[in-house]
Every structure is written in C-alpha cells, then in structure tokens.
C-alpha positions as CSV (number, residue, x, y, z in Angstrom):
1,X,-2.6,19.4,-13.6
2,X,-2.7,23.0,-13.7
3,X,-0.6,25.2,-16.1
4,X,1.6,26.7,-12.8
5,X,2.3,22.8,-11.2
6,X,3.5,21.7,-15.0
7,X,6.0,24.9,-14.4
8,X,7.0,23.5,-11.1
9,X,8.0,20.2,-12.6
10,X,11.5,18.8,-13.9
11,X,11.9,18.9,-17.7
12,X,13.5,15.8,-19.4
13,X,14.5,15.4,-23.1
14,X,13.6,12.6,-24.8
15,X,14.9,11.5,-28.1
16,X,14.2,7.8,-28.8
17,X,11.3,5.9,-26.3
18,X,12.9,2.7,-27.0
19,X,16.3,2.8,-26.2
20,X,16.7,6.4,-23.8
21,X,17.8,5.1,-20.6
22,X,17.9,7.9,-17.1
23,X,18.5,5.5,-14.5
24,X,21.1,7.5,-12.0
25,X,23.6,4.3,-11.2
26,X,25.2,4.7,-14.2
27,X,26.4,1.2,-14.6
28,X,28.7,0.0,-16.6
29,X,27.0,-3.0,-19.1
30,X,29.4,-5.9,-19.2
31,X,29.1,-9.5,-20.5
32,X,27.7,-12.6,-18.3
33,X,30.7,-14.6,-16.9
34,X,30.9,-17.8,-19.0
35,X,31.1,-19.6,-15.4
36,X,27.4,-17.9,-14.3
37,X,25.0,-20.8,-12.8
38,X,21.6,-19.6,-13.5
39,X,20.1,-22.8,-12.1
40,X,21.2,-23.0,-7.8
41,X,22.0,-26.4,-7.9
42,X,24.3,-26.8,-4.7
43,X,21.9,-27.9,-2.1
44,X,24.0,-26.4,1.4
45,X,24.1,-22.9,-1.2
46,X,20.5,-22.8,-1.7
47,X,19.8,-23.2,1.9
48,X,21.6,-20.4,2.8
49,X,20.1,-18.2,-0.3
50,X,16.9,-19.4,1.0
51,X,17.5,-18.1,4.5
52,X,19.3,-14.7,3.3
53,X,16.1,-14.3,0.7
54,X,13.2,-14.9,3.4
55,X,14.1,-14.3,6.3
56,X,16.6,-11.2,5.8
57,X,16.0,-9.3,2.4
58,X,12.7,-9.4,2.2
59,X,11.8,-8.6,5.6
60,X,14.6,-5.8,5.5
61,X,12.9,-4.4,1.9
62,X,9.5,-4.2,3.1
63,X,10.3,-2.1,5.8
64,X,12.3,0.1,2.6
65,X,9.0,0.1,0.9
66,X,6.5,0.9,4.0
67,X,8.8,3.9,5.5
68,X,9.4,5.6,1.9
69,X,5.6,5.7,1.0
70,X,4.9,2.6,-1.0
71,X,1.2,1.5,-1.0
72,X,-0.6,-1.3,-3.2
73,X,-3.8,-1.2,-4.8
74,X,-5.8,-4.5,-5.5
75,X,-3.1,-6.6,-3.4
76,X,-6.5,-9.3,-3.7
77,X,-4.6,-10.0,-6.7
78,X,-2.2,-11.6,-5.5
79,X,-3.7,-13.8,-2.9
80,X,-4.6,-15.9,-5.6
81,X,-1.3,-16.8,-6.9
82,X,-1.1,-19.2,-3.7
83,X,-3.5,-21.5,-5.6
84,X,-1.4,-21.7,-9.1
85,X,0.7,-24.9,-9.9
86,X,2.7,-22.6,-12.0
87,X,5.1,-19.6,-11.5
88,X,3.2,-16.3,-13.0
89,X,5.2,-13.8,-15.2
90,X,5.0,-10.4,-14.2
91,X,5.1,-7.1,-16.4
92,X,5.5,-3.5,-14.9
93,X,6.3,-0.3,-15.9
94,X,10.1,0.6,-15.2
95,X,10.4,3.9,-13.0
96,X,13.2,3.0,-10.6
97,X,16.4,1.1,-10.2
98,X,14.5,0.1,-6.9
99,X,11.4,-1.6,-8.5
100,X,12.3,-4.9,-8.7
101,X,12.5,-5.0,-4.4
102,X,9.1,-3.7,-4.5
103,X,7.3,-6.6,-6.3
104,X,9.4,-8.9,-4.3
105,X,7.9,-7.6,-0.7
106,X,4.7,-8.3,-2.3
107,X,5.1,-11.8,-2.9
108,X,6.4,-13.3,0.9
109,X,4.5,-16.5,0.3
110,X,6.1,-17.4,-2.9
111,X,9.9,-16.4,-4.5
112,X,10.1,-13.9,-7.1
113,X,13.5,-14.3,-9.5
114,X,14.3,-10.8,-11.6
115,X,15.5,-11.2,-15.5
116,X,17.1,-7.9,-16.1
117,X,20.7,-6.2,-17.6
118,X,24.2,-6.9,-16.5
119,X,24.7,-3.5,-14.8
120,X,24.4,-4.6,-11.3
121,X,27.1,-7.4,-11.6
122,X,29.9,-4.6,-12.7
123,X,29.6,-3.0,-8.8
124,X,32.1,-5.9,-7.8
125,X,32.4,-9.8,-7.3
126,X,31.3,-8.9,-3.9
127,X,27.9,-8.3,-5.1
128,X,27.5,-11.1,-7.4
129,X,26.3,-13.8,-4.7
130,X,23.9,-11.7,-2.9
131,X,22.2,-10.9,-6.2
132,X,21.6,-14.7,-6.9
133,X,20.5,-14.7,-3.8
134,X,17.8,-12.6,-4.8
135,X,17.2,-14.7,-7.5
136,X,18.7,-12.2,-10.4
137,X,18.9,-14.0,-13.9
138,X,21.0,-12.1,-16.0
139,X,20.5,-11.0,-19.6
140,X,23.5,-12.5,-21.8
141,X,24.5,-10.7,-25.4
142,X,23.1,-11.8,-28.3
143,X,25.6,-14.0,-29.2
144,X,26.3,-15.9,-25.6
145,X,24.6,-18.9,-27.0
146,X,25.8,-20.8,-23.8
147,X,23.9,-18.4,-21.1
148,X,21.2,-18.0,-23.2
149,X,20.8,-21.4,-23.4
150,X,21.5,-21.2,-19.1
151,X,18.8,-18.6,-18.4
152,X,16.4,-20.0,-20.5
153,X,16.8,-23.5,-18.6
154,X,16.9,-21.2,-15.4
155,X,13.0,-20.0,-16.3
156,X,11.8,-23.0,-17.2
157,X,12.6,-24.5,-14.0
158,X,12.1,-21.2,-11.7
159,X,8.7,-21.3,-13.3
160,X,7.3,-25.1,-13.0
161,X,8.7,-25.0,-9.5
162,X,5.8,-22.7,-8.6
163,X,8.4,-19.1,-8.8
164,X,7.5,-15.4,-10.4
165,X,9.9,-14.4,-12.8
166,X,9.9,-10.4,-13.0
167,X,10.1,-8.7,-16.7
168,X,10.4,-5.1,-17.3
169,X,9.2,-4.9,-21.0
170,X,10.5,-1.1,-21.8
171,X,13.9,-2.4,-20.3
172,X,15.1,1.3,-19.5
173,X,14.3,3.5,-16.7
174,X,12.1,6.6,-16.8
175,X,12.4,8.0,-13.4
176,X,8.7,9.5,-12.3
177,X,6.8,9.0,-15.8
178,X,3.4,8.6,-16.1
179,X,2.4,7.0,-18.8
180,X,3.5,3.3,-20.8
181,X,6.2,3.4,-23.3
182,X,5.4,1.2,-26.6
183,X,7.9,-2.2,-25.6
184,X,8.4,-5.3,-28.1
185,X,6.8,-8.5,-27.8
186,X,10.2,-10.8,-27.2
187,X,9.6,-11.1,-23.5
188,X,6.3,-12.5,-24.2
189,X,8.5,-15.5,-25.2
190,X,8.3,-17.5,-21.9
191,X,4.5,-16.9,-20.6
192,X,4.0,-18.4,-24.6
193,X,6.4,-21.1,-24.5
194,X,5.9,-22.3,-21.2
195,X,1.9,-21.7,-20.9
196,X,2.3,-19.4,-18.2
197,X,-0.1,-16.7,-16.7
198,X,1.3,-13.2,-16.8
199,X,0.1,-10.5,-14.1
200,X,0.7,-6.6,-15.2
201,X,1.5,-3.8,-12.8
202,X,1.9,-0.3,-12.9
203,X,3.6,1.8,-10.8
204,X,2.0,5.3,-10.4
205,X,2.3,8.9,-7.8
206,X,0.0,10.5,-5.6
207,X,0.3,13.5,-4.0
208,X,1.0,13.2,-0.1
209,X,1.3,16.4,2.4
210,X,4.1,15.1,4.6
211,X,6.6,15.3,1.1
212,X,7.5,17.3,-1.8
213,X,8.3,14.6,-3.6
214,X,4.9,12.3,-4.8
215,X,4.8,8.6,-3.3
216,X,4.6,5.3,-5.1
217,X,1.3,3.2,-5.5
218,X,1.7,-0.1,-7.6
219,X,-1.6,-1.2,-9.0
220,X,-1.7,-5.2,-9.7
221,X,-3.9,-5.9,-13.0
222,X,-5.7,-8.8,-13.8
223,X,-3.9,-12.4,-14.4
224,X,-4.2,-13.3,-18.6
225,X,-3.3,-17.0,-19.6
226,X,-2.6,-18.1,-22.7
227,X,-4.8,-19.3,-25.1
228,X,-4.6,-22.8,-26.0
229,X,-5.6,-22.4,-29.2
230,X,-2.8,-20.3,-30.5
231,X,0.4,-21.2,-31.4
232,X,3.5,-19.9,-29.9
233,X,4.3,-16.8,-31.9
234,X,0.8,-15.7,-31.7
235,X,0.3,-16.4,-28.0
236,X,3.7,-13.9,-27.9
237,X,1.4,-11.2,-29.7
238,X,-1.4,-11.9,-28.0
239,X,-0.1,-11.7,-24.4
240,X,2.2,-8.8,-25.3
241,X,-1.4,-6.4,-26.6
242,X,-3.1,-7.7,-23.4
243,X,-0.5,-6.4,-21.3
244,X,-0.4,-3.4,-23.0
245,X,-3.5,-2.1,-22.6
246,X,-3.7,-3.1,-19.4
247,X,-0.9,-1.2,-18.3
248,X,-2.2,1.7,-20.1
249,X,-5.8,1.7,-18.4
250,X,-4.4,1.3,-14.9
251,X,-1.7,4.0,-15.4
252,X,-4.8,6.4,-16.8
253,X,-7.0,5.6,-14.3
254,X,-4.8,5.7,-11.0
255,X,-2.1,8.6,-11.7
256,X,-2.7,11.8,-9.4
257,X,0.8,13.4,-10.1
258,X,3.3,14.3,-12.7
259,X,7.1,15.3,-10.9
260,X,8.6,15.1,-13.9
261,X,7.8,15.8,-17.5
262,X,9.0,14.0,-20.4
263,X,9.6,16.6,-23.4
264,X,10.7,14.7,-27.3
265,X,13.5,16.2,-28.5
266,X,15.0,15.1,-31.8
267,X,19.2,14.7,-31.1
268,X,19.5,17.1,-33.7
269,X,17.7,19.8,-31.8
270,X,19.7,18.6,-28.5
271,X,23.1,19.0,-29.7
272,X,21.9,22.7,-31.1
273,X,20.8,23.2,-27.2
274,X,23.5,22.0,-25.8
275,X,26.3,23.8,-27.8
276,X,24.2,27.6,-27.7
C-alpha cells in the first residue's frame, strides 16, 4: 500500500489486543437464562428448527453473502468434510458481527452451531428462538456451573452427531483488520477433549471497481487432528500454535487491501487526546 492510500484509510486506536472490542451493535452482555436448553430435545421443535435452518436461513444468507461480494478461496476444503464421522471445529478471524452467517452458507450439506457471547439474546425474547434455530450456543459466566455444564454437553453431542461448531478465538471484533490478533488456547478445549479435527479460516479484502469499500474473501486452511499421542492439555497447545500460524500465513498471503488501520494507543495517551 502506498503512503497516499494508508492517508485515505480510517484510523482506529487500539489500547489492549485482547480485550478491545469495535463491533457497532453495541449489545448489552447479560447472563444465560438458568432455563436455556442447549441440547434441542423436543422432537416437533427440532423439526421446525430444521426446516427454518435449511430451507429458509440459509438459503436467504447465501443470497446476503453472494450480492454483498463474498467469495471463497479453496471451498475444495470443505467438500471433504462430507466423509468425516465427526463434526469439525472451525477457527476464524473475527471481522464482523455478520461472520458467523458466512461460514454457515458454506456448509449446506452439513449444520453448523455458533459458540459465541450473550449479546445477541439482550435484542429481545423475540429473538431468542430463531437464534437456537441457528444453532447459537451461548457463553455462560464463569460461575454458571449449570450452563457450562449445558453447553459443554450441547458440543459434545452437536459434534459426534456429525455438526460444525464455530469458535472465534480473539472473541472481539476488529472491523476490516488485516492481520491475526494473539488469542488463548482455552477454546482448543473441545477439538482436545473430544478428538476432533479443527479447520482455520481467515477472512480477508480485495479491492473491487464496482465499490469503495473492499469485499470479503474467506480462505479455508488445511483440517489438523489431534495427535493421539498427546494428552489433553498438550493437544490444547498443540492445536491452538497450529491454528495460529495458519491463520497468520493465509491472512499474509491473500490480503490485497487495508480500509482501516489499526493504530496502539496506550489509554493513557487516549484520555490526553480526548480531553485536548
């Protein structure tokens, strides 16, 4: 990128990598109800999530995601997921409040469930049902021992019955960056415990000449399995570096674009800012 196109692009501060979120909702963060049924266990409910899922999200999200630009690279990836007698784990870069959808559309021949924060479920009861629908599992606090207990229950079945369970590893959104925020190794938890495959993804911009704005490509990585002769805490590690790299090579090679620049800023120094 050339000195003048950096000049053209937004400038945001930056003060911790880890726990700086930009997402525009604005949620509020509120507690799983105690009631929450992770698992879908009423057979006439599940028929009619099923329906809503296949035959009227999905179909109405891929359209989303083919008229606002989205294109995937090495989609031969996925194909082979058909084969598996196991759900795969998949890890992405988190850019968008809209991501999630975007792995979904991806995955028509199998159902993809979506572990992520509370913020969705404070829109409204309304909205509740239509994300388990879309097979949202919730993150509880740290001390809801009962949900915790719920979703972990709802992955180990969602995963031996042959479903994708989507992880975002940074767990905040970074509108537009380009390259992989440094993430911890507890959602390499499941894949360990359960002996699952996990399947990175990034999702990166290129330039097109019918929009100011760059469009989204999301590049599918190579599947890595757990090694059998690892125990579970180093199977975590393990699977946590081999995501992380590559992430970091896909993003390095297949970026055209930066929109938006990411400037650190100590909180310190922002206050100053803010108050001159």
């Amino acid at each position: 990128m050339t000195k003048k196109e950096l000049n053209k692009c937004k400038t945001i501060y930056y003060s911790d990598l880890l726990n700086d979120d930009f997402s525009e909702t604005k949620l509020k963060r509120i507690p799983v109800p105690k009631n929450y049924q992770y698992i879908r266990k009423n057979k006439f409910s599940l028929f009619f999530q099923n329906i809503f899922y296949h035959f009227i999200a999905i179909p109405i999200l891929w359209c989303v995601s083919i008229f606002s630009g989205v294109k995937v690279k090495n989609r031969k990836a996925l194909k082979q997921l058909k084969h598996l007698d196991t759900g795969v784990f998949f890890y992405g870069n988190h850019v968008s409040d809209l991501d999630v959808f975007k792995i979904q559309t991806m995955c028509v021949f199998r159902r993809c469930n979506i572990i992520g924060y509370t913020d969705a479920l404070s829109i409204g009861k309304f909205i509740k049902p239509i994300l388990k629908a879309l097979g949202f599992l919730p993150l509880p606090l740290a001390d809801d021992l009962r949900n915790l207990k719920e979703l972990q229950e709802a992955i180990d079945y969602d995963i031996h019955h042959k479903e994708h369970v989507i992880i975002y590893p940074e767990a905040h959104i970074w509108p537009y960056y380009t390259l992989i925020r440094p993430f911890k190794n507890g959602s390499f938890h499941y894949p360990a415990k359960y002996k699952a495959p996990i399947l990175p993804f990034v999702t990166v911009y290129r330039k097109v000449w019918w929009s100011k704005k760059p469009k989204e490509s999301i590049v599918i990585g190579k599947l890595v399995y757990p090694k059998e002769d690892l125990d579970l805490h180093r199977n975590r590690d393990y699977l946590r570096e081999e995501c992380y790299n590559q992430m970091v090579d896909l993003m390095k090679n297949n970026n055209e674009v930066i929109y938006k620049q990411y400037v650190y800023q100590p909180k310190e120094t922002e206050n100053n800012r803010k108050s001159n």
